[in-house]
C-alpha positions as CSV (number, residue, x, y, z in Angstrom):
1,X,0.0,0.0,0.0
2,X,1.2,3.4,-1.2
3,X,1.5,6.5,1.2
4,X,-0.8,8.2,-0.9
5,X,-3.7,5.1,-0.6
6,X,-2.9,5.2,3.1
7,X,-3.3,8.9,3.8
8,X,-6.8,9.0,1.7
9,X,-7.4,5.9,3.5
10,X,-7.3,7.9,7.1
11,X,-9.1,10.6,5.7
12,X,-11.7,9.0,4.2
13,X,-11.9,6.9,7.7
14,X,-11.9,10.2,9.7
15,X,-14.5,11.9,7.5
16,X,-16.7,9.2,8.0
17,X,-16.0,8.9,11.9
18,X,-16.8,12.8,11.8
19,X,-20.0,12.7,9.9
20,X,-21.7,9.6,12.0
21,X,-21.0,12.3,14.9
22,X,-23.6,14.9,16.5
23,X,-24.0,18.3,16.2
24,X,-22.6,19.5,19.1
25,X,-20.0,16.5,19.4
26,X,-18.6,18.1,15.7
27,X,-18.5,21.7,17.4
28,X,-16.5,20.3,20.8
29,X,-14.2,18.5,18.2
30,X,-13.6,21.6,16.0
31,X,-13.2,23.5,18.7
32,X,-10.8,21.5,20.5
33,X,-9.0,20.9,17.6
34,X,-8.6,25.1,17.3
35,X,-7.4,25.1,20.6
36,X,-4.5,22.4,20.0
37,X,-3.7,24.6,17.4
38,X,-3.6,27.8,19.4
39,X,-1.4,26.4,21.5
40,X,0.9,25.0,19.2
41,X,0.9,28.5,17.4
42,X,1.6,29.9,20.6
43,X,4.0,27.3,21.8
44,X,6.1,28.1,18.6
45,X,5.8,31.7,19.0
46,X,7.1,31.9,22.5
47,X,10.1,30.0,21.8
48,X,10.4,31.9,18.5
49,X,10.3,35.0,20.8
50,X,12.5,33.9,23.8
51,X,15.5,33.4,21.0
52,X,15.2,36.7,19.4
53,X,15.2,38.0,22.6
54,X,18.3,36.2,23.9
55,X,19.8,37.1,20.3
56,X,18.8,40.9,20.7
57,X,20.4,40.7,24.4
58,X,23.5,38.8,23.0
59,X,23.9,41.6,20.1
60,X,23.4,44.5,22.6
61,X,25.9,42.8,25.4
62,X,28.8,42.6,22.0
63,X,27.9,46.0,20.8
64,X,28.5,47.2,24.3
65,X,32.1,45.6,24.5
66,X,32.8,46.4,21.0
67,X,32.9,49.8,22.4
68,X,34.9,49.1,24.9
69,X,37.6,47.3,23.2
70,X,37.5,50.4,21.0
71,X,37.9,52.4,23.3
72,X,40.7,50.5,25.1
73,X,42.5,50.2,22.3
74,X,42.5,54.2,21.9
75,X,43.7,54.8,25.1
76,X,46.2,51.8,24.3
77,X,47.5,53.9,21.6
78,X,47.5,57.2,23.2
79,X,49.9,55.7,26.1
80,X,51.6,53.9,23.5
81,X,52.8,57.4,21.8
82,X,53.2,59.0,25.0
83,X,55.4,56.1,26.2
84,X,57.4,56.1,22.6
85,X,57.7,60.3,22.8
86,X,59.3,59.8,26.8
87,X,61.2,57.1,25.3
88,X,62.2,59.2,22.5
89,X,62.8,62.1,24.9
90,X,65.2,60.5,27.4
91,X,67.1,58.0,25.3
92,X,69.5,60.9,24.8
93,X,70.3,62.0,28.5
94,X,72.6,60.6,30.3
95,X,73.8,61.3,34.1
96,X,78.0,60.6,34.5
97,X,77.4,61.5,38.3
98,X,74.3,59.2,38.7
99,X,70.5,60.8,39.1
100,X,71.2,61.2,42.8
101,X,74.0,63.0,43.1
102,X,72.6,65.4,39.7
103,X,69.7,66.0,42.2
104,X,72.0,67.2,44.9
105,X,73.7,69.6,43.1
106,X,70.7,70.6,41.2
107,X,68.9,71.3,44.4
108,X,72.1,73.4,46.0
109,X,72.6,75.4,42.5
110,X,69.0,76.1,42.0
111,X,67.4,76.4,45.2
112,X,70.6,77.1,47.3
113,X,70.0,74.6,49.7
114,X,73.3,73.0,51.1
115,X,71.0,70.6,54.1
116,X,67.6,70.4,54.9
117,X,66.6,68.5,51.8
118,X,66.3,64.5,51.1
119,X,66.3,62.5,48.1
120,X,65.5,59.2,48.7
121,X,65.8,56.6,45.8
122,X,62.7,53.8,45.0
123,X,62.2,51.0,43.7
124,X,63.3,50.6,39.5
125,X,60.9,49.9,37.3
126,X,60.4,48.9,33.8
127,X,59.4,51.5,31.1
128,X,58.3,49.8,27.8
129,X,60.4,47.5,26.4
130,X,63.7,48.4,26.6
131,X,64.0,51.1,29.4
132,X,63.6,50.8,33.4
133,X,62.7,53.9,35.3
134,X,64.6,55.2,38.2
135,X,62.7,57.0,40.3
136,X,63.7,59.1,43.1
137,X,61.2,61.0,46.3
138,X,62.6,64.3,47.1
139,X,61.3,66.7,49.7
140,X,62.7,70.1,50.9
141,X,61.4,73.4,52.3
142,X,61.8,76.9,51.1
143,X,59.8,80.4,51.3
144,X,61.0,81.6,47.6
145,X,58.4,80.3,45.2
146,X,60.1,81.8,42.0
147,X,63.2,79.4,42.6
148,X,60.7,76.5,43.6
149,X,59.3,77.2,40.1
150,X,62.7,77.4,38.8
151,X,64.1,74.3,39.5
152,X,60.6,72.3,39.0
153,X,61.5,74.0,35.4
154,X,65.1,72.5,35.4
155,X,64.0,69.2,36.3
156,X,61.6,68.9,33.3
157,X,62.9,70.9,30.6
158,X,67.1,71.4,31.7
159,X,69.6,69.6,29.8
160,X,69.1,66.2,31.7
161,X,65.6,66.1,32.4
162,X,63.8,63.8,34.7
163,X,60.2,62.6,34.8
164,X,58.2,64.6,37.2
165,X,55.5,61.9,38.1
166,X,53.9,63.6,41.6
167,X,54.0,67.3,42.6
168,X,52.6,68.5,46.0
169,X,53.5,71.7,47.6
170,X,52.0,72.8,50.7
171,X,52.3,76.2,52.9
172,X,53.2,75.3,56.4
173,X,50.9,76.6,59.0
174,X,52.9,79.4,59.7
175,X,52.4,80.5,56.4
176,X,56.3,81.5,55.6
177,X,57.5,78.2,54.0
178,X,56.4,75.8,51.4
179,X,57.1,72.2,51.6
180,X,57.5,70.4,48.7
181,X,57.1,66.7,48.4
182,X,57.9,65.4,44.4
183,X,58.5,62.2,42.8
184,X,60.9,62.3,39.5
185,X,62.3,59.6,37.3
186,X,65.0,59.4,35.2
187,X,64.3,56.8,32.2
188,X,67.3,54.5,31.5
189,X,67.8,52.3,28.4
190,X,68.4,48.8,29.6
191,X,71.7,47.4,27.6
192,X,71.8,43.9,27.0
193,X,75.1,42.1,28.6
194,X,77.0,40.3,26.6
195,X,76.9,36.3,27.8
């Protein structure tokens, strides 16, 4: 038997089987044969639904940190360049003395301080690739702003500049003296040793 002689087979069976039936047993069957269909309509929709929802929510949540990778990546480059101009900047200067002892004597020629200062050295770090940063904390009091400003100009634009990372200058309670409180670097290149 053929699919085709079996399917007009069923329905000729079920139209039958639905004729021999009542009235109102023909309306309860219709209508419950809608309602299977409503809910299988409705069924379908709701899943239908549920995953462009989740697909929306998933497009939204990689929009959102498309954006944020782009804007990563801009501050990436930004630091990038400002890391290759310091790099750039520095590779240059070199202290025969050492940074410390180039502080000391910046601090007595500029600010004429021969004591009452301190320059205490940190922790090196690396700077990009090839460079380590040397940073130094030095601290020292004095009532003459304009040489303050002087040798904060020194330190950043002299002939050996140094990286002036943290600034604070405070007026003691007085009101006579300023304390100053600075961290500045020197950037190094690293050379490779020969094995």
């Amino acid at each position: 038997m053929s699919i085709t002689k079996l399917w007009h087979t069923i329905i000729f069976a079920t139209k039958t089987w639905f004729e021999k039936l009542s009235s109102r047993e023909r309306r309860l069957i219709i209508i419950a044969a809608i309602a299977v269909v409503l809910m299988l309509v409705y069924g379908v929709c709701t899943k239908t639904y549920q995953a462009f929802v989740l697909i929306n929510s998933n497009l939204s949540y990689a929009n959102e940190e498309l954006a944020t990778v782009s804007d990563l990546l801009s501050q990436y480059s930004k630091a990038k360049a400002q890391r290759d101009r310091i790099e750039n900047e520095f590779r240059s200067v070199e202290f025969k003395e050492g940074e410390l002892t180039y502080l000391e004597e910046l601090i007595k020629k500029k600010l004429n301080l021969s004591s009452g200062f301190t320059i205490t050295p940190r922790a090196v770090t690396k700077f990009g690739v090839n460079y380590e940063q040397h940073p130094f904390t030095v601290k020292f009091s004095l009532s003459d702003l304009k040489l303050i400003m002087e040798f904060l100009n020194e330190i950043i634009s002299g002939p050996q500049p140094l990286l002036l990372t943290r600034l604070d200058i405070r007026m003691t309670r007085n009101g006579e003296t300023l304390e100053v409180d600075m961290d500045v670097s020197s950037i190094k290149e690293v050379r490779s040793q020969a094995s």
